[in-house]
Structures are given as C-alpha cells and as structure tokens.
C-alpha positions in Angstrom: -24.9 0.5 -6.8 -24.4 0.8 -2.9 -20.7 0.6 -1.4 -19.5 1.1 2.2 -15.8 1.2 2.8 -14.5 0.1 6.4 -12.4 3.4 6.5 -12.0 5.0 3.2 -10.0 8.0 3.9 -6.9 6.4 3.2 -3.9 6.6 0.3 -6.2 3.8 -1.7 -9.2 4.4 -0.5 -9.5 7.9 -1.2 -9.0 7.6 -4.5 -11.5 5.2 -5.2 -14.5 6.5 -3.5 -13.7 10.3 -5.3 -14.1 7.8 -8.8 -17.5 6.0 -7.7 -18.9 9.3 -6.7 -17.7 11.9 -9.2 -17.4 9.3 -12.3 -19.3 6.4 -11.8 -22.6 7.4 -9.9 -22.3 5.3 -7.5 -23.7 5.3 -3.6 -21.0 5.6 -0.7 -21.1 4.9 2.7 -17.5 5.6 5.0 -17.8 3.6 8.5 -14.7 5.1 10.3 -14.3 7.7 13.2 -14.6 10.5 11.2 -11.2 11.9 12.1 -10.5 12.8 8.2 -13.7 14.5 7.5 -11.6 17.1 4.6 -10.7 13.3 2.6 -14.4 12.9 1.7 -16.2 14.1 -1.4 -19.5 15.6 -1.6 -22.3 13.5 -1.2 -20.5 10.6 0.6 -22.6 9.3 4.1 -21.1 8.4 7.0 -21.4 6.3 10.2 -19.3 6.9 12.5 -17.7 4.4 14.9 -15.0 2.2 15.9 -15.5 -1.0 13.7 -14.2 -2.9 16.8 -16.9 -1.9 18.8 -18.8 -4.8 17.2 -22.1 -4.7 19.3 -22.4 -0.3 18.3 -21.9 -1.0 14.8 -23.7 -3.7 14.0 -26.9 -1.4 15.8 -26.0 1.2 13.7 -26.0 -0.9 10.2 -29.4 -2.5 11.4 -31.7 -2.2 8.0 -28.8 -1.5 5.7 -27.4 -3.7 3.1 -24.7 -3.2 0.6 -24.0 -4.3 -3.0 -19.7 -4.6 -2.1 -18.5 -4.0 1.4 -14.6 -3.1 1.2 -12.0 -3.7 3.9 -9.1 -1.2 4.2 -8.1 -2.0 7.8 -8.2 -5.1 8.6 -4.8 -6.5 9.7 -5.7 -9.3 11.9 -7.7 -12.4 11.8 -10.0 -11.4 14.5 -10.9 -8.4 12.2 -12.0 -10.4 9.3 -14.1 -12.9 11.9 -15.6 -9.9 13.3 -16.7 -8.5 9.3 -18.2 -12.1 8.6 -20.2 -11.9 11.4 -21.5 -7.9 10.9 -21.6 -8.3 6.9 -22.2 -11.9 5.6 -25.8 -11.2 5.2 -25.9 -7.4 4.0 -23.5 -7.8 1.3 -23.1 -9.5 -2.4 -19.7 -9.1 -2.4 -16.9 -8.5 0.4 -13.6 -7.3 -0.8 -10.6 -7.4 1.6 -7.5 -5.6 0.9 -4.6 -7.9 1.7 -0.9 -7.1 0.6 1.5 -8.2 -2.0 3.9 -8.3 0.5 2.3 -11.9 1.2 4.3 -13.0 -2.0 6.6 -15.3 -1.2 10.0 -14.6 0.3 12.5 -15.3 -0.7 11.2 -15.2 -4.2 11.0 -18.3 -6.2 10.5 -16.2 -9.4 10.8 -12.4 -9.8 7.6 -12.7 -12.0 4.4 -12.6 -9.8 0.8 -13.8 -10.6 -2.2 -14.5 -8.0 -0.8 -18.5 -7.9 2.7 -17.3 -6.4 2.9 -18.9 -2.7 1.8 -16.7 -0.2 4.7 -17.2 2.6 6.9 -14.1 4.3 8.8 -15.5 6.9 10.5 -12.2 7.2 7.3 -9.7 8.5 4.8 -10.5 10.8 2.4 -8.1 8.8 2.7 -10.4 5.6 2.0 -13.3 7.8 -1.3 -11.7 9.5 -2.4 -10.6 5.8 -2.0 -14.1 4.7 -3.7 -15.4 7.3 -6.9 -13.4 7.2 -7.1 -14.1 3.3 -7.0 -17.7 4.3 -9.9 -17.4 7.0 -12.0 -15.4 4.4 -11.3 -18.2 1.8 -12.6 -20.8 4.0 -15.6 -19.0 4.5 -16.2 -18.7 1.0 -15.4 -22.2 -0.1 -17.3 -23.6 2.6 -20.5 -21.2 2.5 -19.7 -19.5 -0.3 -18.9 -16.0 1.0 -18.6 -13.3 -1.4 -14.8 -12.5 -0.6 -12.6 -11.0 -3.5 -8.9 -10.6 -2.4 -6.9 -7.4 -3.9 -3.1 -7.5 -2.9 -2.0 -3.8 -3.8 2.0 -3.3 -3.9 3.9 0.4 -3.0 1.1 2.3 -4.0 1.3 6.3 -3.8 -0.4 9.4 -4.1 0.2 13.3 -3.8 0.8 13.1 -0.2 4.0 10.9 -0.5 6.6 9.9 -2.1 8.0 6.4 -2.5 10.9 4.9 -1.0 12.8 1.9 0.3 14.8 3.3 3.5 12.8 6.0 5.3 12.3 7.1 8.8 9.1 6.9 11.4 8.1 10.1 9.7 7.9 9.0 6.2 9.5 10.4 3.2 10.4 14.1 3.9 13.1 13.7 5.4 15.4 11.5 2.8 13.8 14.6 0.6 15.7 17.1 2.6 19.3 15.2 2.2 18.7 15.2 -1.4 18.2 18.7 -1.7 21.2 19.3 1.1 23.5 17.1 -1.3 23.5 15.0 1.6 24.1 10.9 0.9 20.8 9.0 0.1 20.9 5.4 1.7 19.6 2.9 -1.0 19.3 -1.0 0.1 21.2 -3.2 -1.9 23.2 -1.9 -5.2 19.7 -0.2 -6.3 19.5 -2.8 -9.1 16.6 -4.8 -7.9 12.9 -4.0 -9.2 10.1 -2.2 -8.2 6.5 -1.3 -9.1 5.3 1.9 -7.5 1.5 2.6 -8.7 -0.2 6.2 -8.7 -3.7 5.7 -6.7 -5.7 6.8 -9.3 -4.9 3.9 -11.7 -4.9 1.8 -8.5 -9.0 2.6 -8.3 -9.5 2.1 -12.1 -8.3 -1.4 -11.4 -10.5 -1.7 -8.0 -13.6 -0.4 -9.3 -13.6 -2.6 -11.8 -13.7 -5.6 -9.3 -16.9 -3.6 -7.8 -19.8 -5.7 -8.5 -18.0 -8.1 -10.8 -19.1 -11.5 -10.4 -15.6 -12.9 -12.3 -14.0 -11.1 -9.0 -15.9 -13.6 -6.5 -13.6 -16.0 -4.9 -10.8 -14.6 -6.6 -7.5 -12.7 -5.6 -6.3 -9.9 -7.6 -3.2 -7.6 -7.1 -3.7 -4.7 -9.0 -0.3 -2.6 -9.5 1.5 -0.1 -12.7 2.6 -2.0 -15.8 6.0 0.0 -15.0 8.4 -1.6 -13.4 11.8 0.5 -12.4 14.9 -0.4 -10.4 15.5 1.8 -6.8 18.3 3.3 -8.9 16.1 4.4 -11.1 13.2 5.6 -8.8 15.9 7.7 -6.8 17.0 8.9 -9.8 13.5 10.4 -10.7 13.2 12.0 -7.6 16.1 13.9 -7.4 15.4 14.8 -11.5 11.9 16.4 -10.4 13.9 18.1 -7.2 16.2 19.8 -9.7 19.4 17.9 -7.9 21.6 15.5 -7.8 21.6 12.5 -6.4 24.4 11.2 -4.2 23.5 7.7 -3.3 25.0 5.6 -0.6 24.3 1.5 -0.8 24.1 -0.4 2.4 23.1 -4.0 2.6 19.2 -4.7 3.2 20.8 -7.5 5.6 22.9 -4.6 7.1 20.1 -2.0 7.5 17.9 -4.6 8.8 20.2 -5.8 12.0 21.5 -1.9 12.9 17.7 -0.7 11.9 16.1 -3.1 14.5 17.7 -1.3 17.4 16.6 1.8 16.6 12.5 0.7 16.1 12.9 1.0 12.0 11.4 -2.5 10.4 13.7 -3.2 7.8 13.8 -6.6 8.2 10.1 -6.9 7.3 9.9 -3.7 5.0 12.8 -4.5 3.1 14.1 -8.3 3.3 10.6 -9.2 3.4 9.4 -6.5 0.7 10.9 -3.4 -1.2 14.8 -5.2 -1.5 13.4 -8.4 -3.4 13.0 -7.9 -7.3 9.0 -8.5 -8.3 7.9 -7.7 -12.1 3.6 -8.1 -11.7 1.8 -9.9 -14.6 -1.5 -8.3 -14.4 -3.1 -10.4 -17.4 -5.3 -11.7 -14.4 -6.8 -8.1 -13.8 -7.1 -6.5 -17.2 -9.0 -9.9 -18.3 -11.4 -9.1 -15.2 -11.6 -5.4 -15.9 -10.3 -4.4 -19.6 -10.5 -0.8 -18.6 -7.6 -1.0 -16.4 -4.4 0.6 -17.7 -1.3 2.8 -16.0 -2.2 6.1 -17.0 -0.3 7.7 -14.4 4.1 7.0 -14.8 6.5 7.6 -12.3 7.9 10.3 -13.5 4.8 12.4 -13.5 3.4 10.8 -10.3 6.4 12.1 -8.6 5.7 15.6 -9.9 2.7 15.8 -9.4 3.4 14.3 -5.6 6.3 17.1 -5.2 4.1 19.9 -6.2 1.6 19.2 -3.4 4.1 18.6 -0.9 6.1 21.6 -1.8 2.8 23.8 -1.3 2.0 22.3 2.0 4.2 22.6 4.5 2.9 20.4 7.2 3.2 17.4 5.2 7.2 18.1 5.3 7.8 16.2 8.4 10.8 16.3 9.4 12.7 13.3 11.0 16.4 14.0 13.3 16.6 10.9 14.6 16.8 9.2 10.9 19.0 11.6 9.8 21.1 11.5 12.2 20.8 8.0 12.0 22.0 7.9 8.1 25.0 10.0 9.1 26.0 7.2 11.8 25.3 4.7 9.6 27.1 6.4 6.5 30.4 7.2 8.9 30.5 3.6 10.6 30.9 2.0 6.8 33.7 4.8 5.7 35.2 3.8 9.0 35.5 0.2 8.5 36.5 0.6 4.5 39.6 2.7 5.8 40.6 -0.1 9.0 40.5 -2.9 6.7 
C-alpha cells in the first residue's frame, strides 16, 4: 500500500507514518518543505514543495498515484479545492484531518458521536474546519470522491504537554510556575471534562481508516477512552513533576475578554474548545477498526512527555510575557475580592 501525507512531520502525523513504515510495511511519501528532515523515519521519500504552489506540485506528482492521500494542513477551503483538483484522480481514498473543535458549541450534550452538529460560533478555526469538511462532502456525494473525515481532539505526544491556559510559547512555561510553587490558572472550577490522547494510540486508530472501504464517506474522531476533568489533568502533572499544585480558577469568560488584548485566543481555544465538558463515544471507530484501543493513559503519557522534555532543553521555551501576564491577572482578582 502507497500513502503520501501533505506534511507529515507533525504531533499526528509523525506518529503514524513511524507505524506504516516500521510496523505495517507500508509505502510513504512526505510532500512538505522539508524543514523537519530529523521527524522522518528511514525509508520515507519525499518531495519537496510548497503544496500552495499548485502548478510545481502538480509537475512534480505527474505519473504518481496513491492508494490514501492524507491532509494535515489544510485549514481553509481553498486548500481542500486546490487537493481536489491535484488528487481526485491519483488517489482511492483522501482523508482530511478536520477538528473536534467543530462540535457544536455550546454543547447540546456532553456525549459526542460523528452526528453531533458541527457549529462553533466561538472560533473562526472550527468554522473554516467545518467548512472544508462540507466542500469535500459535496464532492463526494456528488462525484463520489473518496473523502474520509477524522476529527482528532487535544492530542499529545513527547514534545508537549497538555493544557487549557497557556502562552504563545506553549506549555513550558505554566511548567515552570508549578515547579516555582507559583499559582497555575485553570479555566472554570477545573470540573469540566477532557480527553487528551497519546499520538501513538491516535495512529492505531488512523491507520486503521487507511485503505478501509467502511471509512469512505465517513467522519471519524478518533480520541482516548479516558476522559479526566482539568482538575485532574493538572493534578497529574504536577504528581509526575514531584510538586504541588497551587491552582488559581478564573472564568473562561474572564480569560477570554482580558486574554484578547494581549493576542491569547481564549475565546476560541477555550469557550469554543477545552472549557466545554465532551465525553467521545468511539463505538463508531472501533466498529471500523477493532484494533483500536488506549494503550497509552495520562498518567504515563505525561511521564513519558516530561522525561523528553526534561532531557532537551530547547523544547523548554520559556514565555515572560504569559507569566507575567498570570501574575497581573492573579493580583487584579485578589484586588477586587479585598474592595468588595
């Protein structure tokens, strides 16, 4: 079997194209700009290009053809129109990787399947998700384009670590005021739910969509059978740091208007995402691909996550502004609890 991955060096990606090589013997082409070249395994080949230049790389696919073409960066409708065009006659299947984010918010149930309403009035990026999934769905009831739809959720691997309220710089560091005995802002009370999924078990669930003719004009979020609450995932953190956790609770409503001013998303990343409770049913998945499983829970995936971080340094990015940010935010709530 014969895959190319638009990208392929990413959090997801990576993951699966290290399982079609090393465990299931499969072919693998990467079309990106080569900038991650120490992300690919053995044996994977490569063109390299910008897929927006449409006219280089449809020259440099000319007599190639592609039992699955996956899409890991495609965030806008023209990107989608511009893969029907270059792909629609070198693949048997076309799988786009859209967002669970497109869930509907607010929630109607905290219990999502593939039927929940797609509808995120909160964050652009849901809404450009949902609208290339509804362009490729077109396309495939109309001319029956091989288009599968996966919609992954907060998935992780050893390079990060998850979290609701972060910084421009990621995770590192809300890591470094837990292990200062710093307060830790946590949207909400930290009761609501959350999924967080290990890449690995991610790709057992993807590779099993590879090739699979029940995936065909079919959406599929593929996430962990463990669901925790952001108390809870905190909680784990700070366990595996050896510390403990002093957590502060601000509003996502709260973050989101003094976040805004300061270029951090919370609106869409939390009111339209991580601050809304969502417990998967995956029964549409594991009836597609039986194989799939979590093998990999939170507990250990943060381990495992901290261990790599901890013995690379440059992926502990620092992040002043956001911590100095937290402090402002922190002191202007003490502030107001003492005036009124």
């Amino acid at each position: 079997m014969k895959a190319l991955f638009v990208g392929g060096t990413g959090i997801i990606s990576t993951a699966i194209v290290k399982r079609l090589v090393s465990e299931l013997g499969w072919e693998v082409w990467l079309l990106n700009r080569g900038n991650r070249p120490e992300a690919m395994p053995e044996g994977v080949n490569q063109i390299i290009g910008d897929i927006k230049d449409e006219a280089d790389i449809a020259k440099k696919l000319e007599g190639l053809s592609f039992d699955v073409v996956c899409e890991f960066i495609g965030f806008h409708v023209e990107d989608v129109e511009r893969d029907y065009k270059l792909f629609k006659d070198k693949t048997r299947q076309y799988i786009y990787i859209s967002s669970a984010s497109a869930y509907h918010k607010p929630a109607a149930s905290y219990v999502i399947t593939e039927g929940t309403t797609l509808a995120n009035p909160y964050w652009q990026y849901s809404r450009d998700k949902i609208a290339c999934e509804e362009f490729l769905m077109k396309k495939y009831r109309e001319e029956g384009f091989p288009v599968t739809i996966v919609r992954p959720s907060h998935t992780y691997d050893e390079r990060n670590i998850p979290l609701g309220v972060h910084g421009k710089n990621g995770f590192w560091q809300v890591i470094k005021r837990m292990q200062e005995g710093k307060p830790v802002i946590i949207q909400g009370d930290g009761s609501s739910l959350w999924t967080a999924t290990f890449n690995k078990d991610f790709a057992i669930g993807f590779t099993g969509l590879m090739g699979n003719r029940h995936a065909i004009g079919e959406a599929f979020h593929i996430t962990s059978d463990e669901t925790l609450t952001w108390n809870q995932i905190y909680a784990t953190i700070a366990d595996a740091l050896g510390v403990t956790l002093n957590p502060y609770y601000v509003s996502s409503e709260f973050l989101a208007a003094v976040g805004d001013k300061y270029g951090f998303d919370f609106t869409g990343s939390l009111i339209g995402d991580k601050s809304v409770s969502v417990v998967f049913d995956n029964s549409k998945l594991k009836r597609a691909v039986p194989d799939m499983k979590t093998t990999v829970r939170f507990d250990q995936g943060v381990r495992i996550a901290l261990d790599y971080i901890m013995a690379h340094p440059e992926l502990q990015v620092e992040d002043p502004e956001f911590d100095t940010w937290c402090d402002k935010v922190i002191e202007a709530l003490e502030s107001a609890k003492n005036d009124i």
